[in-house]
C-alpha positions in Angstrom: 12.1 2.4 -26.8 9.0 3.2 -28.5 5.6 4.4 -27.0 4.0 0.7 -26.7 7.0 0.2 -24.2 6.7 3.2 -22.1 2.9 2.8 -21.9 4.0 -1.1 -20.6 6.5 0.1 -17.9 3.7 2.9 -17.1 1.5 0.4 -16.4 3.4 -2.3 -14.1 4.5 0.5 -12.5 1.0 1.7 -11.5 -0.2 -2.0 -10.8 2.9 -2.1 -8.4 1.8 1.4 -6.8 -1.5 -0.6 -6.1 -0.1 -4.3 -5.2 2.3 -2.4 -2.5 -0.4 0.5 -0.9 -3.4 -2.0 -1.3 -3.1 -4.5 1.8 -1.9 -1.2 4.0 -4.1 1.0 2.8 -6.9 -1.9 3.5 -5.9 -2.5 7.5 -6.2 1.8 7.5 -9.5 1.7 6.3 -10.7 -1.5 8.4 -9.5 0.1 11.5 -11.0 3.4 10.8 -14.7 2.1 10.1 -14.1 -0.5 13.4 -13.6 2.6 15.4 -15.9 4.9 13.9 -18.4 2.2 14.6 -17.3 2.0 17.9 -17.5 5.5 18.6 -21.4 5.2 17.2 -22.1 2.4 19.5 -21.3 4.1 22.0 -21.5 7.6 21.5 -18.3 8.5 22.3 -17.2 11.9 20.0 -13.3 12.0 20.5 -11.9 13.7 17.5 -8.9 11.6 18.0 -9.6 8.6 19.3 -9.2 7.8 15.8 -5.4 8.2 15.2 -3.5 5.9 18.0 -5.5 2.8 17.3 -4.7 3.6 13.2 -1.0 4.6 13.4 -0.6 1.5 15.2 -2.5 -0.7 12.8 -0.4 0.6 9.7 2.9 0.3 11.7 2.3 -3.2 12.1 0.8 -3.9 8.9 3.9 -2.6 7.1 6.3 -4.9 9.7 4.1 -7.8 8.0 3.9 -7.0 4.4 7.3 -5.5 4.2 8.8 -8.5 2.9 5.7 -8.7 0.1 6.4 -5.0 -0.7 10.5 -5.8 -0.9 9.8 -8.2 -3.0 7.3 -6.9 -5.5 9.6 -4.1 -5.8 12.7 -5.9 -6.6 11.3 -8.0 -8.9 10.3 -4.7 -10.6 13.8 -3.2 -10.4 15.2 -6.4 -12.1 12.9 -6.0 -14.8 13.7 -2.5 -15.4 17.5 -2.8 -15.5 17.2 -6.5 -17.6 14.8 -3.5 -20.1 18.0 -1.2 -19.3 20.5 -3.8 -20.3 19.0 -5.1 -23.7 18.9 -1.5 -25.1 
């Protein structure tokens, strides 16, 4: 395995990192700013009024993409062990 190869697998590995924490990472961040300007609308300064309405967002958001993130990441493992294989 030569450098060109490791700098491949280093980069499918970080794409994957981002095609697996993107959509979660997204509902996290759309939540937070939907409460945030909530709490500006209104006024309302509760440190953490924040969290529940999050944690709860991200649970469900990883019940949906889990299936997406299964996926992606087998289709990464077979890739790795067919690399694996031909050596």
């Amino acid at each position: 395995m030569n450098g060109s190869e490791v700098l491949d697998i280093a980069r499918q590995a970080v794409w994957l990192i981002l095609a697996m924490s993107g959509p979660i990472m997204v509902v996290g961040l759309v939540v937070g700013v939907g409460i945030a300007l909530l709490q500006a609308l209104t006024q309302v300064q509760e440190m953490t009024l924040v969290f529940v309405p999050k944690i709860v967002a991200i649970f469900i958001a990883l019940l949906v993409f889990m299936s997406m993130m299964g996926a992606l990441l087998g289709e990464f493992m077979t890739q790795m062990a067919s690399r694996v294989s031909a050596l």
